[in-house]
C-alpha positions as CSV (number, residue, x, y, z in Angstrom):
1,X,20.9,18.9,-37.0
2,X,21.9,21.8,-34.8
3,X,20.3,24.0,-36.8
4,X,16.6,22.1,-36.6
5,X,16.7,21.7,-32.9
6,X,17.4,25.6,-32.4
7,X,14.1,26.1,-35.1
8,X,11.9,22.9,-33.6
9,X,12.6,25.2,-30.0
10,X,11.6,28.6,-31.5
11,X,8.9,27.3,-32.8
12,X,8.0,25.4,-29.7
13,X,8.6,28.7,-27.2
14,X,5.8,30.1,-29.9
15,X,3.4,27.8,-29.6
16,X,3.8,27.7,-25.2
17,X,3.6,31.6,-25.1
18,X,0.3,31.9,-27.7
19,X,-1.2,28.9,-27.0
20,X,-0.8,27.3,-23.6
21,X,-0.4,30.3,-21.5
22,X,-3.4,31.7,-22.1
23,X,-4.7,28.3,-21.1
24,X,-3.1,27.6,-18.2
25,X,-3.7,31.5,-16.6
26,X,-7.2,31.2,-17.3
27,X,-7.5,27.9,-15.3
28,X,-5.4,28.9,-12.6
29,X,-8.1,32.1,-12.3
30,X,-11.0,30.2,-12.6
31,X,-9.5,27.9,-9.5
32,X,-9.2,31.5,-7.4
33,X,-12.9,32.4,-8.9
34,X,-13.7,29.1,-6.7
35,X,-11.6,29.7,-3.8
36,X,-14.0,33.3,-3.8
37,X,-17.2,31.2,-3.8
38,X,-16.2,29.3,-0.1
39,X,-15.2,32.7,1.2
40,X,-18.5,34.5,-0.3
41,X,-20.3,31.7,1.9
42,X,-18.1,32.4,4.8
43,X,-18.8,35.8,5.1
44,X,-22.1,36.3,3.8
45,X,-23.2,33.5,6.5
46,X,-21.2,35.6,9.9
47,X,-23.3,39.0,8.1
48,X,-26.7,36.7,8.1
49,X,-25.9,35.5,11.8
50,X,-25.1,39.2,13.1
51,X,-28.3,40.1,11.7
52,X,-30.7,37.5,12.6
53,X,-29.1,37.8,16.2
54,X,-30.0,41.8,16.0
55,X,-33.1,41.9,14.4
56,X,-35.3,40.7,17.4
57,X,-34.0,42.9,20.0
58,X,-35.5,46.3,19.4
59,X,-38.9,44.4,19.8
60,X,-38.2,42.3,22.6
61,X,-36.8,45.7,24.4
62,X,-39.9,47.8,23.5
63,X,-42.2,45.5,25.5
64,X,-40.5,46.5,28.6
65,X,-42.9,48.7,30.6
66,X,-40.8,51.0,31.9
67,X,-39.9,52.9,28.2
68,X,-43.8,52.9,27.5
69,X,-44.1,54.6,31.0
70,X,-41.0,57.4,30.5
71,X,-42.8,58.2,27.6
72,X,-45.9,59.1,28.7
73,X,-44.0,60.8,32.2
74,X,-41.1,62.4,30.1
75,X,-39.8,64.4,33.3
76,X,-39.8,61.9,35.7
77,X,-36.0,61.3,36.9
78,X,-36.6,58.0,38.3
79,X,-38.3,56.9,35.0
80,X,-35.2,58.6,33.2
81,X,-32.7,56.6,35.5
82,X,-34.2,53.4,35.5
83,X,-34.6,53.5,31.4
84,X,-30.9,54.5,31.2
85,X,-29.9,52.1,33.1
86,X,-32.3,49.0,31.4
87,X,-30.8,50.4,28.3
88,X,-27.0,50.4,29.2
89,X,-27.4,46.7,30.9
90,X,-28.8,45.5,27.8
91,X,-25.9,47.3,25.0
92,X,-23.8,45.1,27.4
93,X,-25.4,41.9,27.5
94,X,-25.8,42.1,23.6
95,X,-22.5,43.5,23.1
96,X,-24.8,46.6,21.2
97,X,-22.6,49.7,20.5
98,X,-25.7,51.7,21.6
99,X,-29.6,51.4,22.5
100,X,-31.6,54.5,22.8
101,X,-35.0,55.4,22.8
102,X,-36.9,58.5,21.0
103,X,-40.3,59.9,21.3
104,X,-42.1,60.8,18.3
105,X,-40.4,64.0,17.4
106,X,-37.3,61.9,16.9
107,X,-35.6,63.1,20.2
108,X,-33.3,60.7,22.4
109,X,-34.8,60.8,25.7
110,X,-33.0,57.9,27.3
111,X,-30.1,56.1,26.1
112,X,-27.1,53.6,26.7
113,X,-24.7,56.5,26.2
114,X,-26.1,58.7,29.0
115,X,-23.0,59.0,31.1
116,X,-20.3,59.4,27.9
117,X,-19.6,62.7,26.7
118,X,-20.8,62.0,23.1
119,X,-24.6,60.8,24.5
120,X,-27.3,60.6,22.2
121,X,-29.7,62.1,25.2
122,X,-31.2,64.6,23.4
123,X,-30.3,64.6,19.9
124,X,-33.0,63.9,17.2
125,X,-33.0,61.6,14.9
126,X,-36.3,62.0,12.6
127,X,-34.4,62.3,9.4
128,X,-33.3,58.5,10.2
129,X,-35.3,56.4,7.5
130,X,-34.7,53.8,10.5
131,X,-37.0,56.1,12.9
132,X,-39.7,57.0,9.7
133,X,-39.8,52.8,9.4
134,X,-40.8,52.1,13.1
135,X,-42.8,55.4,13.9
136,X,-45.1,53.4,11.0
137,X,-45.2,50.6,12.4
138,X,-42.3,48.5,10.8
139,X,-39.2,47.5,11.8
140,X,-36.8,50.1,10.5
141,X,-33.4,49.0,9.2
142,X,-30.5,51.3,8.2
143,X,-26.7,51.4,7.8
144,X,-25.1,54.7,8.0
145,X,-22.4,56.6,9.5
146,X,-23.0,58.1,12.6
147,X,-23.4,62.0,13.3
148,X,-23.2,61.4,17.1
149,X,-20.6,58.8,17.5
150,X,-18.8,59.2,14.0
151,X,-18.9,55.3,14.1
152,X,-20.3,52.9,11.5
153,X,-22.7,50.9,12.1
154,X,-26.4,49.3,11.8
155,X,-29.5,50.2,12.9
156,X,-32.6,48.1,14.4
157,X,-35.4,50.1,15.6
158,X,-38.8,49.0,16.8
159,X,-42.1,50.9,17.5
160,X,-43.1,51.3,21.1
161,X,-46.7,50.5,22.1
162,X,-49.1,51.5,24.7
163,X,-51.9,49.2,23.2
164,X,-52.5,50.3,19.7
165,X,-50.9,53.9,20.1
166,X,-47.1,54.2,19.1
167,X,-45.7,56.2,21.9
168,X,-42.3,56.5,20.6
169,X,-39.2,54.4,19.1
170,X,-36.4,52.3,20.6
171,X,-33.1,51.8,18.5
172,X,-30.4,49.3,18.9
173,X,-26.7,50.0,16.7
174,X,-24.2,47.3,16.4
175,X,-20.5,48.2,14.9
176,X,-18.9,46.9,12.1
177,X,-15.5,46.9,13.5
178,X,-15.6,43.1,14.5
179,X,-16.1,41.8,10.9
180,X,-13.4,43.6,8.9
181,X,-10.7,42.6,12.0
182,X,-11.6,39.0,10.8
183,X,-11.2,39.8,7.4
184,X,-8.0,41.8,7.2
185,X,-6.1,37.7,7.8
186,X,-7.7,36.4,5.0
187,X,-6.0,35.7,1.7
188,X,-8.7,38.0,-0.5
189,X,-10.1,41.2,0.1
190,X,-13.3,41.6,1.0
191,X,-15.9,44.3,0.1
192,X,-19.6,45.2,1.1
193,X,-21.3,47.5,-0.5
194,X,-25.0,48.8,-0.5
195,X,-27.5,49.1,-3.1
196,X,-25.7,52.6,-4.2
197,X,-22.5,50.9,-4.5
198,X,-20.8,52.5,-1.8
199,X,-18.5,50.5,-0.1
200,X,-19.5,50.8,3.8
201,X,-17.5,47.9,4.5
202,X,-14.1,46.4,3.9
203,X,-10.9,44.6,4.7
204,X,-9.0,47.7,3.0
205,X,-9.4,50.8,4.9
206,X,-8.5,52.7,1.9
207,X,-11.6,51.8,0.1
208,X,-14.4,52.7,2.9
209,X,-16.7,55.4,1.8
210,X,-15.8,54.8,-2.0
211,X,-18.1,54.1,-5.0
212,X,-17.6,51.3,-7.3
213,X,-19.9,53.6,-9.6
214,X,-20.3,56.9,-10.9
215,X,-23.2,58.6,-8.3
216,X,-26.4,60.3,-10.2
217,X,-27.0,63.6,-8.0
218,X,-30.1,62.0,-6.5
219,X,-28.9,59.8,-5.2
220,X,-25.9,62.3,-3.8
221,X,-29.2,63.8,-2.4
222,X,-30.4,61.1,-0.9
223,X,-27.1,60.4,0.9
224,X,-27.1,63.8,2.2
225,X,-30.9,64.3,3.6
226,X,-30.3,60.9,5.6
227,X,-27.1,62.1,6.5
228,X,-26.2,58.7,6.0
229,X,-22.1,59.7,4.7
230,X,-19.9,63.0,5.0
231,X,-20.5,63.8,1.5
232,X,-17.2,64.5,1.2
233,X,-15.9,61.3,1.7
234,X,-17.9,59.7,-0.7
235,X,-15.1,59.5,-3.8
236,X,-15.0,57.4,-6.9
237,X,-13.5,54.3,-6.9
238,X,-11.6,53.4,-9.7
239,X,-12.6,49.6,-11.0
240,X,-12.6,48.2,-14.5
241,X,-14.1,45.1,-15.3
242,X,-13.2,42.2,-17.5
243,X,-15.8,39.1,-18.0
244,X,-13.9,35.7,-16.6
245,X,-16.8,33.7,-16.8
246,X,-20.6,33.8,-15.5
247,X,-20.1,34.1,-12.2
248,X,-16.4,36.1,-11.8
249,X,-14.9,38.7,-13.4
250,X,-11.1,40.3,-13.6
251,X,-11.3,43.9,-11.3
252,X,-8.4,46.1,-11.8
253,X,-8.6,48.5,-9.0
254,X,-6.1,51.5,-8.7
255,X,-3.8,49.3,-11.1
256,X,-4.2,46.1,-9.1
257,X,-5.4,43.1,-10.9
258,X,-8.0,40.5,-8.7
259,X,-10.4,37.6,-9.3
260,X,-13.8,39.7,-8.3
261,X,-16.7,37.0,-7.2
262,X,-19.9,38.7,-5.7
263,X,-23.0,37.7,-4.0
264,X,-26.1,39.7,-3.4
265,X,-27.6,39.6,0.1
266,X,-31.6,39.3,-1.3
267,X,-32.7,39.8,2.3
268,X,-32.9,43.4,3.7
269,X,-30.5,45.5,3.8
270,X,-29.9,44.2,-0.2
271,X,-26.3,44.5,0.1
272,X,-23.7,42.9,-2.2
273,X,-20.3,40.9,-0.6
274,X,-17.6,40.8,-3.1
275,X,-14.1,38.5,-2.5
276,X,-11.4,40.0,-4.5
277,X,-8.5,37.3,-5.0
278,X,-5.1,38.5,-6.2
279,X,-4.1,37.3,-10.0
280,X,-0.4,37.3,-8.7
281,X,-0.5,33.9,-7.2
282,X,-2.4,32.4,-10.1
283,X,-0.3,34.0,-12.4
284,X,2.5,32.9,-10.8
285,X,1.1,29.3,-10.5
286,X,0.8,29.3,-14.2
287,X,4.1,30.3,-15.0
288,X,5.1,27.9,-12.8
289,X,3.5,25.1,-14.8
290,X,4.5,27.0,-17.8
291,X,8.0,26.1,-17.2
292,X,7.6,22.6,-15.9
293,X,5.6,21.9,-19.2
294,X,8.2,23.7,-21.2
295,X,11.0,22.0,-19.9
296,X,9.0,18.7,-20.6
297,X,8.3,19.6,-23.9
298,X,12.4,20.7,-24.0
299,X,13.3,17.8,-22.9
300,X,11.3,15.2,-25.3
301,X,12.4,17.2,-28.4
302,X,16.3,17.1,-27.2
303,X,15.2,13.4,-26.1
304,X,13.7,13.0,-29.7
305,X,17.1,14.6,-31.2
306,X,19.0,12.5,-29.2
307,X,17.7,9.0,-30.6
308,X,17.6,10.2,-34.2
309,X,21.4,10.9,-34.0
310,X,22.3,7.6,-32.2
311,X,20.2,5.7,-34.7
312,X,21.7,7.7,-37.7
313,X,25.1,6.8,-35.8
314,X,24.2,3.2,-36.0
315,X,23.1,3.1,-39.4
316,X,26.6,4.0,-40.4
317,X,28.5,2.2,-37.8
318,X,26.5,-0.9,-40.1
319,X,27.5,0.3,-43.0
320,X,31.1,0.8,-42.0
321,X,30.9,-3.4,-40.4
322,X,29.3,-4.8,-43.3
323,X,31.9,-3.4,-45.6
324,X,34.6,-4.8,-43.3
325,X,32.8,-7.8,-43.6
326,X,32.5,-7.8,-47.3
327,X,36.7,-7.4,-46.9
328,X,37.2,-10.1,-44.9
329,X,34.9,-12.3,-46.7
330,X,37.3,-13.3,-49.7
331,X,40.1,-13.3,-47.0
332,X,38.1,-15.9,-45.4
333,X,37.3,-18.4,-48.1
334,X,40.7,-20.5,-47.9
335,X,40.0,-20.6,-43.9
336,X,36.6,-21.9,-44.9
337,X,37.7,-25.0,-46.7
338,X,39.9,-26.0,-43.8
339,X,37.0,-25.3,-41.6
340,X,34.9,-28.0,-43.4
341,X,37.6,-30.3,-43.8
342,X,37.7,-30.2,-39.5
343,X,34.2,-30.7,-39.5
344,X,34.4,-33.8,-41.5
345,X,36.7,-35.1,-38.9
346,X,35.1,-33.5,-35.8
347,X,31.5,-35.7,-37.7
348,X,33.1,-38.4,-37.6
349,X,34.8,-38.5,-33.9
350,X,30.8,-37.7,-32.9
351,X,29.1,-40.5,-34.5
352,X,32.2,-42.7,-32.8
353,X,31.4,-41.4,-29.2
354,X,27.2,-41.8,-29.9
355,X,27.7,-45.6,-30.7
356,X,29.9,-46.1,-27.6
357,X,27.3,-44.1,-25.3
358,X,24.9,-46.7,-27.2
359,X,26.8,-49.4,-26.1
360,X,27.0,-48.8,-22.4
361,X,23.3,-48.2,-21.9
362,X,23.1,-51.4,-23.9
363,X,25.6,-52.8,-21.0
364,X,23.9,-51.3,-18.0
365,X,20.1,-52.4,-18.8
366,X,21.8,-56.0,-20.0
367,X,23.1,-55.8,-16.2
368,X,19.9,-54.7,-14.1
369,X,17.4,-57.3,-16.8
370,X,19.7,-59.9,-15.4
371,X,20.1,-58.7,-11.5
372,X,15.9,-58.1,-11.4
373,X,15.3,-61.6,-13.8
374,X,17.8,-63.6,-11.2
375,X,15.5,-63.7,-8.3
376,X,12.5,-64.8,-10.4
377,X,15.0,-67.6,-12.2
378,X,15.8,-68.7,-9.1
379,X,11.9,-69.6,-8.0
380,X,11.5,-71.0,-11.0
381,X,13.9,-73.2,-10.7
382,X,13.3,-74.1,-7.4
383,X,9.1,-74.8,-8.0
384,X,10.4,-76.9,-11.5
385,X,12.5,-79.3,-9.1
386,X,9.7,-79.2,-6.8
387,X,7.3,-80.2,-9.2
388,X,9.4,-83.4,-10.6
389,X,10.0,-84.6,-7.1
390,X,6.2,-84.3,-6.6
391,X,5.9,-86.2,-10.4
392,X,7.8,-89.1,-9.2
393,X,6.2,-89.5,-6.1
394,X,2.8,-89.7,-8.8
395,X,1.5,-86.5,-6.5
396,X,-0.1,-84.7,-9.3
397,X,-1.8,-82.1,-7.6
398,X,1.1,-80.7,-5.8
399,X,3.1,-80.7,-9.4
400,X,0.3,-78.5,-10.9
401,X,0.1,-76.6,-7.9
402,X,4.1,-75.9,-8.7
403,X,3.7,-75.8,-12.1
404,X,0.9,-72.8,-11.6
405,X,3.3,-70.8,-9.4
406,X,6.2,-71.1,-12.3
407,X,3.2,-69.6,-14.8
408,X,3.0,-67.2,-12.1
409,X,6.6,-66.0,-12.1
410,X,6.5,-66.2,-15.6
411,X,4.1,-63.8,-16.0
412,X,6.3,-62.0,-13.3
413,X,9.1,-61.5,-15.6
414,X,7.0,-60.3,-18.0
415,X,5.6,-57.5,-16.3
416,X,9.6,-57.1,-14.7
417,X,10.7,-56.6,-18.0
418,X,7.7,-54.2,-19.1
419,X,8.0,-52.1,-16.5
420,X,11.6,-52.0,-15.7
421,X,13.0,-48.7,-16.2
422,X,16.2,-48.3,-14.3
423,X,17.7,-44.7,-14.5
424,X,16.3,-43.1,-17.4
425,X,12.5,-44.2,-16.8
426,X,10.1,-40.7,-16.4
427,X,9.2,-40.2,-12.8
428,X,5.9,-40.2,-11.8
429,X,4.5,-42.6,-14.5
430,X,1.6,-44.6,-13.7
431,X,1.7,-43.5,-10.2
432,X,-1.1,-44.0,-8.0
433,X,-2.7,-45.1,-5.0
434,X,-1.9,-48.9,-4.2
435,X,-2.6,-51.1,-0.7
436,X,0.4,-52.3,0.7
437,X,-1.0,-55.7,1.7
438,X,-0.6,-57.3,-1.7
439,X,2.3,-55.5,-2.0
440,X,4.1,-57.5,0.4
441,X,2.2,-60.7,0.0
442,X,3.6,-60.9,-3.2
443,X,7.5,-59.9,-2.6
444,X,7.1,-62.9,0.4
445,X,5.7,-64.8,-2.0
446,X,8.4,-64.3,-4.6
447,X,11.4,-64.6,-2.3
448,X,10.0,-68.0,-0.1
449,X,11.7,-70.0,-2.4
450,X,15.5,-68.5,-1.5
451,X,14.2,-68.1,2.1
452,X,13.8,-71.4,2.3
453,X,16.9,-72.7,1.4
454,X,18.8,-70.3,3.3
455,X,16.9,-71.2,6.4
456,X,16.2,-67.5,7.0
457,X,13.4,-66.8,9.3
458,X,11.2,-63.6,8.5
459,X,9.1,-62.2,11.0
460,X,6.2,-60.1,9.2
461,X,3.9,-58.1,11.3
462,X,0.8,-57.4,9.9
463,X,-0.9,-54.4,10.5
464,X,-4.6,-54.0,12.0
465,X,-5.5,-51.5,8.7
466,X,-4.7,-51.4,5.5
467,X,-2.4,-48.9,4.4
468,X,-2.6,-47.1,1.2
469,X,0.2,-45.7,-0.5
470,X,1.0,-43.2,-3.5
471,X,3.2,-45.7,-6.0
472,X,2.9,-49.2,-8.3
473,X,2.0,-52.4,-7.3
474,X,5.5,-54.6,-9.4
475,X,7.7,-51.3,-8.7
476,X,6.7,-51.6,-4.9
477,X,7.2,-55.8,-5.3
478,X,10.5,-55.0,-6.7
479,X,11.7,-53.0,-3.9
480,X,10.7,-55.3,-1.2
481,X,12.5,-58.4,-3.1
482,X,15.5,-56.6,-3.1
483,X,15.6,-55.2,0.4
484,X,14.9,-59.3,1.7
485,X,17.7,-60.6,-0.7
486,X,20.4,-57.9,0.5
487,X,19.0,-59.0,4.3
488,X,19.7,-62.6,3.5
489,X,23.0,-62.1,1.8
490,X,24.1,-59.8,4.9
491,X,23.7,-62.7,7.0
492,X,25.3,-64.9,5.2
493,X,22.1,-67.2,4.3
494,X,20.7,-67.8,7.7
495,X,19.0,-65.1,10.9
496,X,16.2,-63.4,11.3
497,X,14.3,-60.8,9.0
498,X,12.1,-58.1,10.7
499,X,9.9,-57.2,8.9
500,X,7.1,-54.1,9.5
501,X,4.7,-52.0,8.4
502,X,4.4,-48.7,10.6
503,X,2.5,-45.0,10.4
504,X,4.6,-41.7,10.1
505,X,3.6,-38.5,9.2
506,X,1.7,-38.3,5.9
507,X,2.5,-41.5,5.2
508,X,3.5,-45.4,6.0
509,X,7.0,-46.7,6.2
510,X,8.1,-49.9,5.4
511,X,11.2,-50.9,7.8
512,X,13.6,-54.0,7.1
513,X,16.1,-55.2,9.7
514,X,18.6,-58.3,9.3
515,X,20.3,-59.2,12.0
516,X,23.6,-59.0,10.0
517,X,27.5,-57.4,10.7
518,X,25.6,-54.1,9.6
519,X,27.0,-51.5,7.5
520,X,30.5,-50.4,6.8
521,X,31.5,-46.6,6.9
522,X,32.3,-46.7,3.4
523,X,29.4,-48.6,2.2
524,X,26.9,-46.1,4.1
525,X,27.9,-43.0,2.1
526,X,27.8,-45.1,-1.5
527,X,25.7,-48.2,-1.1
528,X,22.5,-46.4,-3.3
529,X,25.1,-45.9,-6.0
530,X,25.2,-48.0,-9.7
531,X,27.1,-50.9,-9.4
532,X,28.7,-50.7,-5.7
533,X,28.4,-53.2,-3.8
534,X,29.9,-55.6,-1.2
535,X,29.7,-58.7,-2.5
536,X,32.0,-61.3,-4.0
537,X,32.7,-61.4,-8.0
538,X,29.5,-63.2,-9.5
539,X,27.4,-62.7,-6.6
540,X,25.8,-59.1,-7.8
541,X,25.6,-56.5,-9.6
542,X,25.6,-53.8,-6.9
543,X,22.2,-52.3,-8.9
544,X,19.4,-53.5,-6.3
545,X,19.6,-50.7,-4.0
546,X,20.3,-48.1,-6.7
547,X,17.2,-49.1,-8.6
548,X,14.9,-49.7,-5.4
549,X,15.9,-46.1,-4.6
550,X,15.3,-44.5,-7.8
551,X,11.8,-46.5,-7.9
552,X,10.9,-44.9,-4.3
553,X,11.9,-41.4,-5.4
554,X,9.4,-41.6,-8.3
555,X,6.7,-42.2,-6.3
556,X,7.7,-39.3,-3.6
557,X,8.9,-41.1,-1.1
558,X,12.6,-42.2,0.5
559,X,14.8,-44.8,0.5
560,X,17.2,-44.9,3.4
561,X,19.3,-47.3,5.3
562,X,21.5,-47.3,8.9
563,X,22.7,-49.7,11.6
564,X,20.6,-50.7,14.0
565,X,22.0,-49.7,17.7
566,X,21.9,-53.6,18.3
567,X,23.4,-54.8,16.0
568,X,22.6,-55.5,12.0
569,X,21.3,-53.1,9.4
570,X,17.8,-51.5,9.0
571,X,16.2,-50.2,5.5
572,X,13.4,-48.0,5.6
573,X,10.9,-47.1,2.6
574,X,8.8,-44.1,3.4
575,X,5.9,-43.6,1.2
576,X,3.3,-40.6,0.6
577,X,-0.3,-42.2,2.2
578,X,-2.9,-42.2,-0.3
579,X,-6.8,-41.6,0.8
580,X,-8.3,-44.3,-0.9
581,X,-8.0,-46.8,-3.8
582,X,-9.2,-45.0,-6.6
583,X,-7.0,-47.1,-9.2
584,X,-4.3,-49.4,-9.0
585,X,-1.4,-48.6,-10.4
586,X,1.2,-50.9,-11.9
């Protein structure tokens, strides 16, 4: 295993070194080849702007009439002083590094430079292809080194005109000094060079005056009968050129690599700006990444390693358990028969404890079917007793009109025993919207009988609207039976019943208050549990406020209870308000 790893590695080191190496360092060089194109526009635009600002001046000076007049009065001292001095107010306004006019021989008869100790007052300068330009006619251009001020710098030059006769020329020289102090802080070198390839500008003084090219001896001619460089500072650079793509390519100058991007000024002068980028930081940004991919790739093959081993590991930690299985299997087998003589027994002891589970649900439904039948029994009874009195007193119509009501509980029970579903009904069955109205009408109805005899009074207020409620119209009927028979039993068969329909917050609450001893401390924390209650043997079940209250739950709402701070007991049954009666619910 040790053995692959150390070859998958080898192999991998390989692969990085001949195939993404070469891949990254050419991307990291083509992302410095870019970085050259912004500073290409940088500098070509400030070269553009110098130029465009320069370019007008030796015109706009030439109309001035006092150089016209010098020239045709030559010897004048007051025409010599006052062009002097036009001409050295306006270097300075224009920041010019000289301004100097020429007759037509060439000689500098007035100039910026007429107080300084290199002035161009009376040297010539016909051999200037800037002077040969404007003495034509033309705007002369030129960029040379000078044989006055040993300065570099650019030339302008205008004819000047006493109506259709040139009467001399006027030249204007800006420095190049300005542009290669800007330079020298940026990250790449720049170069300018001119259409010999001579580099007349750059952000390395070592390269000035240098040829990117070997020079044919006319054009060393040329050079010399402009005197436009000291001949003998015009050496060979030495540059060797790689393609990198279209626009760049890879310069190695005097042993140093860089990213070479050039752009040809196609306006006059026809010079060419090239931003050399270092490959070191490139390189170095590739190797970088080299070695962030290489430790990825390092990583997922020891990762890779790693996962085979544990999962070899795990095929024989298997291997090694199911053997010990297989051992213990035959072990095992006389442990197995016990086993399944203790489930026989532990069979049996289950089905014993189901049937007795069977047997008290069967106990605790026979308990509520007889707690909700008994109120219903007892109307019955009552309306049947009714109905024979009426019978013997041969009043017929008041016997049927008992009789019906006994159909009526009938069907009652019916729908009591259809519906019932003490504590293991599913909330939220046939839930709906319902009107509290009949609601009540129909608990009232249902418990008149056993108010009657118990001469309990109950005050019911109706209320001016009719409140809708999320629940079930018997459910509901149940609950409100229930709350009136634990009001009369609290007062022992005789008081008043309050009973009242108010609005609460999302809702309507039902509120029933006896006028009993109230509720006991102990009764208060239990009295919604099964089978508590108060009451003698064989007078309840102590189910009718556990069942009211699970009943209210399903439908969302609350069943609670408390003493009233006069005196006596008051139930409440707050209900979720429905919007409207879009279907009964049961």
């Amino acid at each position: 295993m040790k053995m692959l790893i150390s070859i998958q590695i080898g192999v991998l080191v390989v692969a990085i070194w001949l195939v993404v190496w070469p891949r990254l360092e050419r991307h990291f060089l083509l992302q410095a080849a870019e970085q050259n194109e912004v500073t290409l526009r940088l500098v070509g635009d400030s070269i553009r702007a110098a130029l465009d600002r320069y370019e007008p001046l030796p015109h706009l000076i030439a109309e001035r009439p006092e150089l016209s007049s010098l020239l045709q009065n030559p010897t004048r001292p007051d025409l010599i002083d006052a062009t002097n001095s036009i001409l050295l107010n306006t270097a300075l306004s224009v920041s010019a590094s000289d301004v100097y006019l020429m007759n037509t021989a060439g000689t500098t008869i007035a100039a910026s430079s007429y107080n300084k100790q290199r002035s161009f007052v009376g040297r010539n300068f016909n051999f200037r292809p800037y002077f040969q330009e404007a003495l034509q006619g033309d705007l002369g251009r030129y960029f040379a080194l000078g044989t006055t001020s040993g300065e570099r710098g650019y030339f302008f030059a205008a004819p000047v005109r006493e109506g259709a006769e040139i009467l001399g020329v006027v030249a204007v020289k800006f420095t190049v000094d300005a542009f290669e102090e800007a330079w020298r802080s940026a990250a790449s070198n720049i170069i300018v060079t001119d259409h010999n390839d001579i580099i007349f500008m750059a952000s390395n003084p070592e390269w000035l005056m240098r040829a990117t090219k070997p020079l044919s001896p006319a054009t060393l001619r040329s050079i010399e009968e402009n005197r436009q460089y000291p001949l003998e500072r015009v050496t060979n650079l030495d540059v060797d050129r790689t393609p990198l793509n279209a626009d760049a390519d890879i310069l190695t100058i005097e042993n140093t690599n860089f990213v070479g991007s050039s752009d040809k000024m196609v306006e006059t002068p026809q010079w060419t700006v090239t931003s050399l980028a270092p490959t070191e930081p490139a390189r170095f940004q590739a190797l970088l990444a080299l070695v962030v991919f290489s430790l990825l790739a390092l990583i997922s093959i020891l990762g890779i390693a790693f996962l085979r081993h544990r999962s070899a590991q795990q095929i024989r930690t298997q291997k090694l358990l199911e053997q010990r299985v297989n051992e213990r299997t035959a072990a095992l087998s006389h442990e197995i028969e016990e086993r399944r003589n203790t489930e026989e027994e532990l069979r049996r002891t289950q089905a014993t404890l189901i049937q007795a589970g069977k047997l008290s649900a069967l106990g605790q439904m026979s308990a509520a079917l007889s707690h909700e039948f008994n109120q219903p029994l007892a109307a019955v009874k009552a309306y049947a007793e009714n109905a024979r009195a009426f019978l013997d007193r041969n009043e017929v119509s008041e016997a049927s009109d008992n009789i019906g009501r006994i159909s009526k509980m009938a069907d009652r029970m019916a729908t009591i025993s259809k519906h019932l579903r003490n504590f293991a009904r599913r909330p939220q069955e046939a839930v709906g919207p319902v009107s509290l109205l009949p609601v009540i009408d129909d608990a009232m109805a249902v418990s008149e009988p056993r108010i009657k005899a118990s001469n309990v009074i109950l005050n019911y207020t109706r209320p001016d609207e009719e409140p809708y409620v999320i629940g079930g119209h018997v459910r509901l009927q149940q609950v409100i039976v229930n709350l009136i028979s634990n009001g009369i039993d609290a007062m022992g068969g005789e008081g008043l019943l309050e009973l009242n329909i108010v609005s609460i917050d999302n809702g309507w609450q039902i509120r029933m208050r006896d006028h009993g001893a109230g509720i006991s401390d102990d009764a208060i924390t239990q009295m919604f549990d099964p089978f508590f209650t108060t009451k003698q043997t064989g007078k309840g079940l102590g189910l009718g406020l556990s069942i009211s209250y699970n009943i209210v739950r399903d439908f969302g709402g609350t069943l609670w209870g408390k003493n009233h701070p006069d005196g006596g007991a008051v139930f409440g049954v707050d209900l979720v308000a429905a919007d409207h009666l879009s279907k009964a619910a049961e």
